[in-house]
KETI-386622 format. One record per residue (C-alpha): x negated, y negated, z negated; residue in one letter. Coordinates in steps of 0.001 Angstrom, whole numbers, padded with zeros to 6 digits, always signed. Example, Ala and Ser with C-alpha at 12.3 -4.5 7.8 and 13.67 -1.06 7.14 Angstrom:
2
-012300+004500-007800A
-013670+001060-007140S
END
This chain:
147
-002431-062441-051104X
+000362-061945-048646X
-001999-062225-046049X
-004098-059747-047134X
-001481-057141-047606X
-000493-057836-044165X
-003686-057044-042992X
-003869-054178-044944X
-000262-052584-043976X
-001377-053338-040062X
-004248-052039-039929X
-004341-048335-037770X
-005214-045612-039962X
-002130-047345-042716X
+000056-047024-039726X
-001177-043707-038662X
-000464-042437-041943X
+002590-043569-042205X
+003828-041992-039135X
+002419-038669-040280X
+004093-038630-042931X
+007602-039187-041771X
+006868-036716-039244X
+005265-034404-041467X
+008827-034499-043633X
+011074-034347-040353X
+008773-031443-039544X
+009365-029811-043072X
+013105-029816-042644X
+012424-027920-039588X
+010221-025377-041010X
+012622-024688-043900X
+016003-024755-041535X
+014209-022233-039644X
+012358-020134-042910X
+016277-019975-044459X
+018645-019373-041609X
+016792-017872-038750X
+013344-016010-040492X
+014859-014635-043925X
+018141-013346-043100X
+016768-010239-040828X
+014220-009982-042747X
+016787-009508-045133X
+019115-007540-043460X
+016100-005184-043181X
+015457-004818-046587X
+019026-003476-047670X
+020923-006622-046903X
+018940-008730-049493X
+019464-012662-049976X
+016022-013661-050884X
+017525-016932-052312X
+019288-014625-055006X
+016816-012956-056663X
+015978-013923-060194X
+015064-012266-063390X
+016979-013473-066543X
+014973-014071-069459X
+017327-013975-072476X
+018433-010675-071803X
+022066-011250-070476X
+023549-009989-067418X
+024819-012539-064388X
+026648-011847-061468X
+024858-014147-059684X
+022550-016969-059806X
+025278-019743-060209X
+026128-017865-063408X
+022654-018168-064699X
+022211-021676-063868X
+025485-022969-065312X
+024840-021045-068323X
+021586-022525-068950X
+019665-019411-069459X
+016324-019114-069226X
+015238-017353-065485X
+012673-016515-062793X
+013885-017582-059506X
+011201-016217-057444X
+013452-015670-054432X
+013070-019482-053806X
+009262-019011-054391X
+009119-016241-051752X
+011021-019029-049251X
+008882-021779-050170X
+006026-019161-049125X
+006933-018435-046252X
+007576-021910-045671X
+003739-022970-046833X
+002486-020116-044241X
+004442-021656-041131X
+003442-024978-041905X
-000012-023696-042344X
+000082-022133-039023X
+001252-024922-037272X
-000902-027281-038753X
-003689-025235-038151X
-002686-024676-034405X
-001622-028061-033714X
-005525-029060-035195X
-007355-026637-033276X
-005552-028133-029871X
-006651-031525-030628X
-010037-029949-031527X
-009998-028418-027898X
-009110-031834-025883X
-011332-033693-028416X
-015040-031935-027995X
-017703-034221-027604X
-019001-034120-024395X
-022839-032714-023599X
-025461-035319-022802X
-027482-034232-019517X
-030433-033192-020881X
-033076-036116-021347X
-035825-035794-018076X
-039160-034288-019491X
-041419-037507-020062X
-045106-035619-021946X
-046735-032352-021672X
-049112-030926-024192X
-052784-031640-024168X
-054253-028374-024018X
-057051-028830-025855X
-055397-030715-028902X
-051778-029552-028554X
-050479-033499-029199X
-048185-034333-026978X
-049418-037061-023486X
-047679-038534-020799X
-047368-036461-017417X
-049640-037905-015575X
-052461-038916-017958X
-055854-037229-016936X
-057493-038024-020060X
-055970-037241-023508X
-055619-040241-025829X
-056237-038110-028652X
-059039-036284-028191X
-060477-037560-024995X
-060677-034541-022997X
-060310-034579-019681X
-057049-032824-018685X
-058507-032330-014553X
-060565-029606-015785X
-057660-027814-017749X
END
């Protein structure tokens, strides 16, 4: 049994995976260092000095001063400023992903075969195809001189 799991674990595309994924999440704490400090603050700043992160809508009623208040308190909210981040997040992932894919796409295109040499004509008689230099047609025996 150990055997086989080794074989298993070593094989390419368990590998492969593997390093995709700790790149993928290396990639993701990129992505959301660059989403929360460098994409949403100007965005921010644009909108009227707005934290995205801070935006919530309490459900019980009550009125916070902020979001630590809510959570500490318990009470029951709608955090979609984190949503909007993790949006913006899923879109530059996307985008990269998508990017990164269609390079690999590019570099990856199966090259044309040379087109195979022409081998038959058509009888004209019978329309089935011959070799090129039959003078007689298998098919319908006509004589191919004359045509």
């Amino acid at each position: 049994m150990l055997k086989e799991f080794k074989e298993f674990a070593m094989r390419g595309n368990v590998v492969d995976l593997a390093v995709g994924v700790i790149i993928g999440a290396a990639f993701g704490a990129i992505v959301t260092s660059l989403v929360n400090d460098i994409i949403m603050p100007p965005i921010g700043k644009l909108v009227g000095g707005l934290d995205f992160k801070s935006l919530y809508i309490v459900l019980d009623g009550k009125t916070y001063q902020n979001i630590d208040e809510v959570k500490k308190a318990g009470a029951p909210a709608i955090f979609y400023g984190n949503f909007l981040n993790s949006i913006v997040n899923f879109l530059i992932v996307a985008f990269s992903v998508f990017l990164m894919v269609k390079q690999v796409n590019r570099f990856n295109k199966p090259k044309v075969a040379a087109a195979a040499p022409v081998t038959t004509k058509e009888c004209p008689y019978c329309l089935s195809p011959i070799p090129l230099k039959a003078v007689r047609c298998p098919q319908c025996t006509s004589d191919l001189k004359s045509a």
